[in-house]
DOLUM-645035 format. One record per residue (C-alpha): y negated, x, z negated. Coordinates in nm, 3 decimals. Layout:
N
ATOM         y         x         z
ATOM         Y         X         Z
...
This chain:
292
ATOM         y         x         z
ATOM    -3.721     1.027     1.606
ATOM    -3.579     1.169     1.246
ATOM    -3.403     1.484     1.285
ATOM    -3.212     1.712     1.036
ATOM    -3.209     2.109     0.983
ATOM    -2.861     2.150     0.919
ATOM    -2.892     2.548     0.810
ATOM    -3.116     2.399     0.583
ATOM    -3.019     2.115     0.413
ATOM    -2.785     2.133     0.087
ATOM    -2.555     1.800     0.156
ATOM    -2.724     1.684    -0.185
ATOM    -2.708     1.319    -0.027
ATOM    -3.020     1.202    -0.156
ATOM    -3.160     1.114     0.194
ATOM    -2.854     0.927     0.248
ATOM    -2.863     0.724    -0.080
ATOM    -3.237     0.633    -0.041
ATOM    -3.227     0.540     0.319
ATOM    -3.258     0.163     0.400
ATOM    -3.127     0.182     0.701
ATOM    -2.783     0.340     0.669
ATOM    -2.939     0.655     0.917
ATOM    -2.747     0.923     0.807
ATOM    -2.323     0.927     0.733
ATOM    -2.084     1.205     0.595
ATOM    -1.868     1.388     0.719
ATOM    -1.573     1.494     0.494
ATOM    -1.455     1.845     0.512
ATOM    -1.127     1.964     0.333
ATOM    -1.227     2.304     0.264
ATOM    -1.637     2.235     0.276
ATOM    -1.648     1.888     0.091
ATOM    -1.907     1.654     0.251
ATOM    -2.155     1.748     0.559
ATOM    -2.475     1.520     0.624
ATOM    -2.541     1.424     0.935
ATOM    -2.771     1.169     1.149
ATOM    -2.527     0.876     1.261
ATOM    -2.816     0.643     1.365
ATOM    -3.107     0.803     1.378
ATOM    -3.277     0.494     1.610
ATOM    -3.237     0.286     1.301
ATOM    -3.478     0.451     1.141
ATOM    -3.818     0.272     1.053
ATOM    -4.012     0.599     0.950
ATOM    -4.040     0.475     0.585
ATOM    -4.014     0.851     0.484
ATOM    -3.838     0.803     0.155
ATOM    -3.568     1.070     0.317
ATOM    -3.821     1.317     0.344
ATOM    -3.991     1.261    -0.003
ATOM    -3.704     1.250    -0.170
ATOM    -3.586     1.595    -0.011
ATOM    -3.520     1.929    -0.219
ATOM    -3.442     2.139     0.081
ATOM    -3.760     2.023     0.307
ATOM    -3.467     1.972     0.590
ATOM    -3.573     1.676     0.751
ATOM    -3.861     1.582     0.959
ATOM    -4.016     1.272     1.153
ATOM    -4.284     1.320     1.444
ATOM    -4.462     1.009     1.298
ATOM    -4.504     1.161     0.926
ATOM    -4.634     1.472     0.920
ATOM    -4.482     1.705     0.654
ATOM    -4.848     1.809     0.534
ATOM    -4.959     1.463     0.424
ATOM    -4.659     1.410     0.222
ATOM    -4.849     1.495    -0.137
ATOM    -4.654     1.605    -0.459
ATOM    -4.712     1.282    -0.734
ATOM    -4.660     1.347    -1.102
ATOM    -4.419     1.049    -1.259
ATOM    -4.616     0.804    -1.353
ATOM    -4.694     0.741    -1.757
ATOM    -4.836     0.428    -1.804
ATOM    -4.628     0.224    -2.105
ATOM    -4.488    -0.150    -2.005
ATOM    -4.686    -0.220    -2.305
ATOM    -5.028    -0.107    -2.075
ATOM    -4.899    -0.220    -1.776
ATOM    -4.839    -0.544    -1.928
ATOM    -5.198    -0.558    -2.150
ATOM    -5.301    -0.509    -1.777
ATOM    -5.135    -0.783    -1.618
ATOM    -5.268    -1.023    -1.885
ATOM    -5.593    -0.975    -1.856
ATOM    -5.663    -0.993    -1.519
ATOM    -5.826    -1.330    -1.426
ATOM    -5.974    -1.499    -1.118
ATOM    -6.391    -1.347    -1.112
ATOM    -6.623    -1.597    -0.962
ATOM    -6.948    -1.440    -1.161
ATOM    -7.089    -1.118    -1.074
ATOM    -7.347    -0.869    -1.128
ATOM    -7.534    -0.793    -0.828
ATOM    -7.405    -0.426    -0.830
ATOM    -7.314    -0.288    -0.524
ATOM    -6.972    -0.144    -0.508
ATOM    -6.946     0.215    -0.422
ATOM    -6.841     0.310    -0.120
ATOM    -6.565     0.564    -0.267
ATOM    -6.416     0.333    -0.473
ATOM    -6.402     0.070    -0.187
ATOM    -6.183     0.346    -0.011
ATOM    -6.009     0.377    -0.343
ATOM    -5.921     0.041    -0.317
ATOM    -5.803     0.038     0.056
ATOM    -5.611     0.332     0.026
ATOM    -5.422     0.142    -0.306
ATOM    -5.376    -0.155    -0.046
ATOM    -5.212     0.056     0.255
ATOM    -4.973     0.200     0.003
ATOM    -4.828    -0.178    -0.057
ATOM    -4.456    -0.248     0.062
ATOM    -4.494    -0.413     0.418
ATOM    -4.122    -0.569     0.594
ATOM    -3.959    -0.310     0.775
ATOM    -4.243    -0.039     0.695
ATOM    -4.453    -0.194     1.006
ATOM    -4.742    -0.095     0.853
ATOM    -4.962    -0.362     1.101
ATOM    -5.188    -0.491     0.833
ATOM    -5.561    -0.429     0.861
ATOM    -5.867    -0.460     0.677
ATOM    -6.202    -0.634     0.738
ATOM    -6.467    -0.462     0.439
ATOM    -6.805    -0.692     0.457
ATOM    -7.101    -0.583     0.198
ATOM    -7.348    -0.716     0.488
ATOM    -7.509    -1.019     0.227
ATOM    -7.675    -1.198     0.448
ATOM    -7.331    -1.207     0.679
ATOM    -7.215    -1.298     0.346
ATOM    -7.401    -1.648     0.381
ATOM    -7.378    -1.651     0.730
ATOM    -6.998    -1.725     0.715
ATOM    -6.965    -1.931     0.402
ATOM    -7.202    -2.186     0.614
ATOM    -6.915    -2.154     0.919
ATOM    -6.594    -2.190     0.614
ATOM    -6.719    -2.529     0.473
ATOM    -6.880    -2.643     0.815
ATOM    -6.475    -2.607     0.929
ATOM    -6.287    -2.716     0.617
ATOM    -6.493    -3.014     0.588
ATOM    -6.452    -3.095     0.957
ATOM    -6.101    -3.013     0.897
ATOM    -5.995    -3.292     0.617
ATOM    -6.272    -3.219     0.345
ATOM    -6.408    -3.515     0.431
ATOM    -6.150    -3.790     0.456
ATOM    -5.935    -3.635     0.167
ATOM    -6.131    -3.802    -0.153
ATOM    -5.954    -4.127    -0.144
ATOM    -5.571    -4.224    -0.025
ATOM    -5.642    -4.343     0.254
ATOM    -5.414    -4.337     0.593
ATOM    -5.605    -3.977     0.691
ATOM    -5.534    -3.886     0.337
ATOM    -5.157    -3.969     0.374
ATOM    -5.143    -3.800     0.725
ATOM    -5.291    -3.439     0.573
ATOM    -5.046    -3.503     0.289
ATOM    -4.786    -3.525     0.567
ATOM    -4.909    -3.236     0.726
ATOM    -5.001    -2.992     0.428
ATOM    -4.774    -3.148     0.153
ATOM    -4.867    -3.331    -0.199
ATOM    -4.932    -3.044    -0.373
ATOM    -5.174    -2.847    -0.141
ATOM    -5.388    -3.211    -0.105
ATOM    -5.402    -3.253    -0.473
ATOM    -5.561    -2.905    -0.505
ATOM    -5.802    -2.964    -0.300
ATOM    -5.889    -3.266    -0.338
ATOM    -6.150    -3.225    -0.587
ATOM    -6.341    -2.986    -0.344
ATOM    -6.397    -3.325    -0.158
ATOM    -6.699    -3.416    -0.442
ATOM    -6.799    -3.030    -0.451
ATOM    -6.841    -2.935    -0.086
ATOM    -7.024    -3.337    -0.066
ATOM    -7.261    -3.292    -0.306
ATOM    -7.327    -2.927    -0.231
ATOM    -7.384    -3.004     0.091
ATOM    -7.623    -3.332     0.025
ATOM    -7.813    -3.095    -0.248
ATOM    -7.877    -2.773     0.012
ATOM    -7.664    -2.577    -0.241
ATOM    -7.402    -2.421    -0.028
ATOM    -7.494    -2.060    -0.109
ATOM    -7.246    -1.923    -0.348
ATOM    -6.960    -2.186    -0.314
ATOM    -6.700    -1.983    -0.142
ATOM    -6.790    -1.613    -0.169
ATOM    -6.988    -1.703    -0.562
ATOM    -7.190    -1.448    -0.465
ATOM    -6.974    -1.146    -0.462
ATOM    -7.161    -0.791    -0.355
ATOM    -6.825    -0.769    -0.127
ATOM    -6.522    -0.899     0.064
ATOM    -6.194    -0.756     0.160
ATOM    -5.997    -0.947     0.434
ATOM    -5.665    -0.899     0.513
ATOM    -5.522    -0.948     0.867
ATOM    -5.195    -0.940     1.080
ATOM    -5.023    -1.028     1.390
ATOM    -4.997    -1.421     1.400
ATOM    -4.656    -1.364     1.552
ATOM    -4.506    -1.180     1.218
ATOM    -4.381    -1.428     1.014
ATOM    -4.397    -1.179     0.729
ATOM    -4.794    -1.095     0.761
ATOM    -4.875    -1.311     0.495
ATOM    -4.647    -1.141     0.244
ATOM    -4.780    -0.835     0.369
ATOM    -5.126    -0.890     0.313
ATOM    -5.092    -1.070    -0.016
ATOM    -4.894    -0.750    -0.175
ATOM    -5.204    -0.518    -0.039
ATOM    -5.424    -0.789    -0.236
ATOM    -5.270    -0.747    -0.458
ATOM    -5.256    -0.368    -0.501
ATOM    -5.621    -0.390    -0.512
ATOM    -5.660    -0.624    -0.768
ATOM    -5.474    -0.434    -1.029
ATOM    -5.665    -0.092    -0.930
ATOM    -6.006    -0.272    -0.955
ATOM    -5.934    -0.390    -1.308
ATOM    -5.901    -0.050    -1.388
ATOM    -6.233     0.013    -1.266
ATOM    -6.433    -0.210    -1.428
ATOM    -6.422    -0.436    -1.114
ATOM    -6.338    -0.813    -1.101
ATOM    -6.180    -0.976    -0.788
ATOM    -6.113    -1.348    -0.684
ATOM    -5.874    -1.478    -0.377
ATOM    -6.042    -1.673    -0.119
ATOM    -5.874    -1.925    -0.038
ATOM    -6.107    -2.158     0.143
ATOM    -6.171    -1.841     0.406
ATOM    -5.809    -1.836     0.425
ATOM    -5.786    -2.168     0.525
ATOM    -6.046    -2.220     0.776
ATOM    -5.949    -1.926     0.975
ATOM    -5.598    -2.057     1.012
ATOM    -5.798    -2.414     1.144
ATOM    -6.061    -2.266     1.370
ATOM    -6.103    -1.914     1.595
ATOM    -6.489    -1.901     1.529
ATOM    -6.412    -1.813     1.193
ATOM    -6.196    -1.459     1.302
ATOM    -6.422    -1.427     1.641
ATOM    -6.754    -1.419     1.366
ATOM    -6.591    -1.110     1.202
ATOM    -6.409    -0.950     1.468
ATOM    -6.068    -1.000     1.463
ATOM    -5.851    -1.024     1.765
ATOM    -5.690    -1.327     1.862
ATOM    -5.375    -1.199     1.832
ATOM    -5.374    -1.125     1.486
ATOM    -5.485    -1.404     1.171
ATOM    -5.626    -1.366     0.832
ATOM    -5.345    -1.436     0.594
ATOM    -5.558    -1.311     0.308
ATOM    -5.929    -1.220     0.138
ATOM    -6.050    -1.110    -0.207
ATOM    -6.423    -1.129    -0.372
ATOM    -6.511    -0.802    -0.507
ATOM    -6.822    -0.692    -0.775
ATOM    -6.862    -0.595    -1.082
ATOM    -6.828    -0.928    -1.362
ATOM    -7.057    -1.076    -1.492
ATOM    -6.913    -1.177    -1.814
ATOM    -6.583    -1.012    -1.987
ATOM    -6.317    -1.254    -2.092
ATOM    -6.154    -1.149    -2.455
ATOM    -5.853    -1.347    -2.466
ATOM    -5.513    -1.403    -2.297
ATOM    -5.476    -1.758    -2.152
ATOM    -5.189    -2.008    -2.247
ATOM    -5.009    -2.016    -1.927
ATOM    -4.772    -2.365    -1.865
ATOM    -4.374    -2.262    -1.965
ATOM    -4.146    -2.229    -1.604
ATOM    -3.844    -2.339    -1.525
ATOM    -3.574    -2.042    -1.515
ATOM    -3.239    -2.089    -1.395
ATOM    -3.001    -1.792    -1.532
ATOM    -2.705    -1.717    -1.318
């Protein structure tokens, strides 16, 4: 549990104002002004924003020790870079056959733990597969279960058609249902290889308890941090989706890469170096904003 050093600690408030969980409350003094003190301190989620934010060094949590807390410089990228960034990522399905290196896969992972996660629960893990031939292995067990799974009777509009509609909604069957013709004829041709992983040197999963209804938020945002680190490193990444979607339809596909059954993969990204560079920003359809 948090606890406070009160011959240390200045009553600067910061802690108080940063806290999330209302932890801490003041006492007010007539001849001392204001005294910090811990009113809930079992509220606390161990986020650790009290003891970053800290002048004094007067506060301390069992669960974050005070030596891994390192000093940061502010950060001094312009919205102009951040948002020449943000434009140019795209979705990578062409890559070199460049192994990643192992330090900036850790790079990576260490961008993704750093991601907000509901309540600071911190229960996201990470699968890292460079194994190729494992590689092929499960893309063979993905479209064997999506196709099993609807693939197959979603081409036409049909009564199975309308039930997966009725199960999935309109607008995840329409975006799939062109994979219909792909997985068919990839199948019927022996070309397989390459259709859900295109051949990536690597793939990060992301998993999380089944039973937090917040693990896919969590997972995506870790994705996420990754993808915006890698495109500062040269590196090109791509969601998979149709992993995504067959583990949430069959087990084998989490048993084949060793995740518990208690926990489901909510999210996965295709890693490598590109194989081609893309020199423009797309047009991107206008949204609908509602100003309040």
């Amino acid at each position: 549990m948090i606890s406070l050093d009160p011959n240390v600690c200045t009553n600067c408030l910061a802690c108080k104002h940063v806290c999330p969980n209302y932890v801490f409350g003041v006492i007010s003094r007539p001849n001392d002004g204001q005294e910090l003190y811990l009113r809930y301190p079992e509220q606390c989620c161990a986020c650790g924003h009290c003891i970053a934010v800290c002048p004094s060094d007067a506060l301390r949590h069992p669960e974050l020790p005070r030596d891994e807390f390192v000093p940061l410089s502010p950060p001094t990228i312009a919205p102009e870079v951040m948002q020449a960034l943000l434009f140019s990522r795209r979705s990578i399905r062409n890559y070199r056959p460049d192994t990643v290196p192992e330090k900036v896969v850790e790079m990576l992972l260490a961008a993704a733990t750093h991601a907000g996660t509901s309540s600071n629960g911190q229960s996201e893990d990470f699968v890292v597969i460079k194994d190729r031939a494992l590689l092929k292995t499960l893309e063979l067990l993905v479209v064997d279960v999506l196709w099993r799974a609807g693939f197959k009777h979603i081409a036409d509009h049909g009564i199975l058609a309308r039930l997966l509609e009725r199960k999935y909604g309109p607008e995840m069957v329409r975006q799939y249902r062109p994979y219909h013709g792909i997985f068919k004829h990839r199948r019927e041709n022996g070309e397989i290889e390459g259709v859900v992983f295109r051949n990536a040197p690597l793939v990060i999963i992301a998993h999380g308890l089944k039973r937090n209804a917040l693990a896919a938020v969590n997972c995506a945002l870790a994705l996420r941090n990754i993808e915006l680190l890698a495109l500062t490193m040269g590196l090109g990444t791509c969601w998979v989706g149709f992993l995504v979607g067959a583990a949430g339809r069959s087990r084998k596909v989490g048993e084949f890469i060793g995740v518990a059954a208690n926990r489901r993969i909510w999210g996965a990204l295709m890693v490598g170096y590109p194989e081609e560079q893309y020199h423009c920003k797309l047009p991107r359809k206008s949204r609908q904003v509602h100003w309040i």
